[in-house]
mmCIF file of the C-alpha atoms, coordinates in Angstrom:
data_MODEL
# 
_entry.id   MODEL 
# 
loop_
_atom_site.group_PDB 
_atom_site.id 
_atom_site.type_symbol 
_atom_site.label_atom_id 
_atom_site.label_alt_id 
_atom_site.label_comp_id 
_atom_site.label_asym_id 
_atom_site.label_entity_id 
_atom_site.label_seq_id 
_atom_site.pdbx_PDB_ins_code 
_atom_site.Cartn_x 
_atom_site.Cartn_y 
_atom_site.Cartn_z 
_atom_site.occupancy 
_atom_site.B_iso_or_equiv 
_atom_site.pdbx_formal_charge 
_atom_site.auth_seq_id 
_atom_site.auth_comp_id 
_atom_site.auth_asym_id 
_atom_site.auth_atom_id 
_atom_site.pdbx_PDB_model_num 
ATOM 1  C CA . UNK A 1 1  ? 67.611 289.584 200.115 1.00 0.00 ? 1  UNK A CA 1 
ATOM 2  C CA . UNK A 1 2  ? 68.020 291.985 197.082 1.00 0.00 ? 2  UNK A CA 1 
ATOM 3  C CA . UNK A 1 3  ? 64.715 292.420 195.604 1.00 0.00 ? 3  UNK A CA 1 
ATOM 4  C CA . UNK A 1 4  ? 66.071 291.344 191.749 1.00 0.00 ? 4  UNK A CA 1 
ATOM 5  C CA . UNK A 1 5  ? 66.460 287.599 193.383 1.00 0.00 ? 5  UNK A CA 1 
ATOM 6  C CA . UNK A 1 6  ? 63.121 288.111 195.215 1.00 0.00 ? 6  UNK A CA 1 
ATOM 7  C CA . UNK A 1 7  ? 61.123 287.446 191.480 1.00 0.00 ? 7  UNK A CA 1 
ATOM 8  C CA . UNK A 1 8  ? 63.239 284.170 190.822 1.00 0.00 ? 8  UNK A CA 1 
ATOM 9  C CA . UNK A 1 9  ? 62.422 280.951 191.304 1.00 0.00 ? 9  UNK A CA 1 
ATOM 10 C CA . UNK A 1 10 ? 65.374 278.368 191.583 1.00 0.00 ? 10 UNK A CA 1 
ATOM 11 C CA . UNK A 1 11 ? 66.363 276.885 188.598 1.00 0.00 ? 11 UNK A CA 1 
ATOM 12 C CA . UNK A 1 12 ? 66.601 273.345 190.054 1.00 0.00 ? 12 UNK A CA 1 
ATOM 13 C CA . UNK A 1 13 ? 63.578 272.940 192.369 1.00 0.00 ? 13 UNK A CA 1 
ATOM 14 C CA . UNK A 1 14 ? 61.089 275.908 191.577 1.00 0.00 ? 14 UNK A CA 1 
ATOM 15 C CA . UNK A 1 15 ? 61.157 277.252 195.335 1.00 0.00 ? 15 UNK A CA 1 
ATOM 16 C CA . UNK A 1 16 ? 61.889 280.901 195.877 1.00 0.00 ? 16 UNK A CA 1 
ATOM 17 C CA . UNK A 1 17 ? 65.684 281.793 194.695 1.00 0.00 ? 17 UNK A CA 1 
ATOM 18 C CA . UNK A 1 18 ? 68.033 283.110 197.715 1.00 0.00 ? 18 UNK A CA 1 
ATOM 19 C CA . UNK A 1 19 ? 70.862 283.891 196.350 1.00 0.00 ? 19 UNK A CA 1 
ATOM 20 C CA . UNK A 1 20 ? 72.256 283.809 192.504 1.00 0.00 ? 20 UNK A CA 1 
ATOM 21 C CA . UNK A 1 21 ? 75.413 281.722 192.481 1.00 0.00 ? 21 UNK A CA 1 
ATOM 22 C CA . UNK A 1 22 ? 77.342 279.769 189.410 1.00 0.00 ? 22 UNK A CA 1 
ATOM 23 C CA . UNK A 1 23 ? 75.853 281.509 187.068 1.00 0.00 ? 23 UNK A CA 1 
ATOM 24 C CA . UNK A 1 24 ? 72.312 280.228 188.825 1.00 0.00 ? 24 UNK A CA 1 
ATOM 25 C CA . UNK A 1 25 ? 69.578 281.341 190.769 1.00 0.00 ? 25 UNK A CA 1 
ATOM 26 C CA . UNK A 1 26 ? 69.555 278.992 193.997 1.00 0.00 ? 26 UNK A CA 1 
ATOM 27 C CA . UNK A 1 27 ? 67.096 278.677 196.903 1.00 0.00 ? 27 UNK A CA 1 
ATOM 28 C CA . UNK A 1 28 ? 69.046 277.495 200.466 1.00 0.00 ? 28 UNK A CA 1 
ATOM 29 C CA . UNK A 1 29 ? 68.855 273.982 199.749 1.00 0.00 ? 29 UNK A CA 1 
ATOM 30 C CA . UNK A 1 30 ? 72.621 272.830 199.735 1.00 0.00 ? 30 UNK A CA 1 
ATOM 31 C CA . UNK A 1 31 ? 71.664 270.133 196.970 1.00 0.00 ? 31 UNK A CA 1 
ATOM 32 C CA . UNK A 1 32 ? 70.483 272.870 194.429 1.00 0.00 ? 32 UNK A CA 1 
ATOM 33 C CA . UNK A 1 33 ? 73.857 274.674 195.130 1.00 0.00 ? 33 UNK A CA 1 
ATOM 34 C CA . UNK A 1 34 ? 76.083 271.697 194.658 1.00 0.00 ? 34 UNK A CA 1 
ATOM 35 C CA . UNK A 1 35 ? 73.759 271.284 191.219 1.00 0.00 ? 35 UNK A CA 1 
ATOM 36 C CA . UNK A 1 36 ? 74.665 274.957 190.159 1.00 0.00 ? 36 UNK A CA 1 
ATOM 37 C CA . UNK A 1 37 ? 78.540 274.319 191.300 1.00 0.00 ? 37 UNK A CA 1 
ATOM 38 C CA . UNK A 1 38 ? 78.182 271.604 188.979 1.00 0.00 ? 38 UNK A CA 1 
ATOM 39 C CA . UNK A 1 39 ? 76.722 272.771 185.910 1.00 0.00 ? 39 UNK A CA 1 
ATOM 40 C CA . UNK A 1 40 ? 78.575 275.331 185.731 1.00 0.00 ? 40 UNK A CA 1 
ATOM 41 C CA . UNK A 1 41 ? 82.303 273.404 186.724 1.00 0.00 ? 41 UNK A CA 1 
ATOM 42 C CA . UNK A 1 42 ? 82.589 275.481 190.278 1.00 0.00 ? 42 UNK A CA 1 
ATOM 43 C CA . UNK A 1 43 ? 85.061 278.441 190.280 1.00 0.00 ? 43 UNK A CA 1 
ATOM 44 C CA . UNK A 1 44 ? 86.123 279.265 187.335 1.00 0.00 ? 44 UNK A CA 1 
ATOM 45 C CA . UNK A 1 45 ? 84.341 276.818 185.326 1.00 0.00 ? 45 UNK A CA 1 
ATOM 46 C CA . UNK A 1 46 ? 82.923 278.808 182.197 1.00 0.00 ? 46 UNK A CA 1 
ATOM 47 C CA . UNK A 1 47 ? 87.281 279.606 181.593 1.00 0.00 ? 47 UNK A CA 1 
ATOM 48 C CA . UNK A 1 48 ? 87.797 275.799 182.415 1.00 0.00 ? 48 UNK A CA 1 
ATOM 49 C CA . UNK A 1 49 ? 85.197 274.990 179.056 1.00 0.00 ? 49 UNK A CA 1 
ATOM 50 C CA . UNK A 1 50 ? 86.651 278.444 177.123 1.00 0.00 ? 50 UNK A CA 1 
ATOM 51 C CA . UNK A 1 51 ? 90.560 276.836 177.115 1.00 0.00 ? 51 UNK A CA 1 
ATOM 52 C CA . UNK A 1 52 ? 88.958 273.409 176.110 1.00 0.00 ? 52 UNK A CA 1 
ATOM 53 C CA . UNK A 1 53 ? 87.292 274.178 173.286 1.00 0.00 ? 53 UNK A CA 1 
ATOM 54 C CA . UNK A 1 54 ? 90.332 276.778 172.550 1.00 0.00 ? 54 UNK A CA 1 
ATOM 55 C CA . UNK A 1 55 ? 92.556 273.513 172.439 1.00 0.00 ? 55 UNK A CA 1 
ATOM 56 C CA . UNK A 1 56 ? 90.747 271.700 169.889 1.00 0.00 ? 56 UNK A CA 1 
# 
């Protein structure tokens, strides 16, 4: 584990992070990843919300 993610918490349950992924500091659980893959729309996500809000 890099020691950058070793002073983060996870931003969904507080535990120690693991790995930073979507945008989010995650711990292993697979329900705080699926909450990061959500938040942030999965792959790609943050150009997903850039062309909506382009279109309007």
């Amino acid at each position: 584990m890099s020691d950058w993610i070793e002073k983060e918490k996870c931003q969904f349950c507080g535990k120690q992070a693991k790995r930073f992924m979507f945008a989010a500091f995650v711990c292993e659980s697979e329900e705080c990843l699926e909450e990061a893959r959500k938040e942030r729309g999965g792959p790609g996500g943050h150009q997903a919300k850039k062309w909506a809000l382009e279109k309007e």
